[in-house]
C-alpha positions in Angstrom: 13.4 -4.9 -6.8 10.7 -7.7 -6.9 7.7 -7.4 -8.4 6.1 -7.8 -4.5 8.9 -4.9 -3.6 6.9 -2.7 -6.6 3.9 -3.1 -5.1 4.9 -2.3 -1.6 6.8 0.6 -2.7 3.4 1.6 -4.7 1.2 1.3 -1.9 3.4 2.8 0.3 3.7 6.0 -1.8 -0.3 6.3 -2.2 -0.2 6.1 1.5 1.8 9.1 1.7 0.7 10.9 -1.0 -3.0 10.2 0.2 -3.3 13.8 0.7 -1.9 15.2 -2.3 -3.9 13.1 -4.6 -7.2 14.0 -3.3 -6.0 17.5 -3.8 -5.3 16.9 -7.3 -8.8 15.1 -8.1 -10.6 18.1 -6.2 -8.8 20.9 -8.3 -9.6 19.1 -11.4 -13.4 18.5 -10.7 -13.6 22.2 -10.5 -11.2 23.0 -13.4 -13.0 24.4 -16.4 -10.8 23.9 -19.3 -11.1 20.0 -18.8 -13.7 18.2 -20.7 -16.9 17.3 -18.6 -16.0 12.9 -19.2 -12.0 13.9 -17.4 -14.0 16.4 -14.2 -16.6 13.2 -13.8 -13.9 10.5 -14.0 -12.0 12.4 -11.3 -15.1 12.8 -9.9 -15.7 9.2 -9.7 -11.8 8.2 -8.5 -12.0 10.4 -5.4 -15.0 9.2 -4.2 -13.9 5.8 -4.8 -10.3 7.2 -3.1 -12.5 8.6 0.0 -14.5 5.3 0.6 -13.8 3.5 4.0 -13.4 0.2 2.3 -10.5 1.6 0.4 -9.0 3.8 3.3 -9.3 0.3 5.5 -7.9 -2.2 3.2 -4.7 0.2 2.0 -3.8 1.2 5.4 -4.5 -3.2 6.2 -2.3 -4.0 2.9 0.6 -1.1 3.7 1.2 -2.3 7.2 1.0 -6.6 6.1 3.0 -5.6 3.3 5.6 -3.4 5.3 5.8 -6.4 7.9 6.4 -9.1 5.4 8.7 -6.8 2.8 12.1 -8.0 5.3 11.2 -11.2 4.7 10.7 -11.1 1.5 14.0 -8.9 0.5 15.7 -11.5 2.8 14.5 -15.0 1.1 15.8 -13.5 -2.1 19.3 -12.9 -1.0 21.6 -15.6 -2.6 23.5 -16.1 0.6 20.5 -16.6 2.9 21.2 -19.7 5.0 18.2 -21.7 5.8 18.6 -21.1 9.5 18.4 -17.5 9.2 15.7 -18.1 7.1 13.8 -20.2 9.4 14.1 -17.4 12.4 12.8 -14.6 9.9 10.0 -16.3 9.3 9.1 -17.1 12.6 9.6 -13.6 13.8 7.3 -12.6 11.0 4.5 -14.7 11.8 4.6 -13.5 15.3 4.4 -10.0 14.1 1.1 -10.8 12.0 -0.4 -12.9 14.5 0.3 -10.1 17.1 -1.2 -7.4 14.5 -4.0 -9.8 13.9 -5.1 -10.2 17.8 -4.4 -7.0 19.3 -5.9 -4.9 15.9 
């Protein structure tokens, strides 16, 4: 996997995991045996995890990134012919340009 792959993969797992990890923050604000600095910081990530800015641009970067992760898993293929190539690309900038006028 690709360095872009690992990041896709990452954002794509916060995505899913949105839920869970808000959980998590939220018990341990509350948790007692934790030092005050750890409840703050976790304090401090979920409201920075609840902000719309970061609810907007993660949603924005998981869906670019899960349109151009085909593309990118097929330039890296050794037997990739440039004609092939060519079409993928073309098909991907429809895509974008379709998620960029329509929302």
């Amino acid at each position: 996997m690709t360095r872009w792959g690992s990041h896709f993969a990452s954002v794509n797992n916060l995505v899913h995991m949105f839920k869970k990890v808000t959980q998590l923050l939220q018990g341990m604000m509350i948790h007692k045996e934790l030092a005050g600095s750890i409840r703050g910081d976790a304090k401090d990530f979920l409201k920075a995890l609840r902000a719309f800015d970061f609810v907007f641009c993660l949603l924005l970067i998981n869906k670019i990134m899960g349109i151009t992760d085909l593309l990118s898993q097929a330039l890296q293929r050794q037997s990739q012919d440039i004609v092939n190539a060519l079409n993928l690309v073309s098909s991907t900038k429809t895509i974008l340009q379709a998620l960029r006028d329509d929302g």
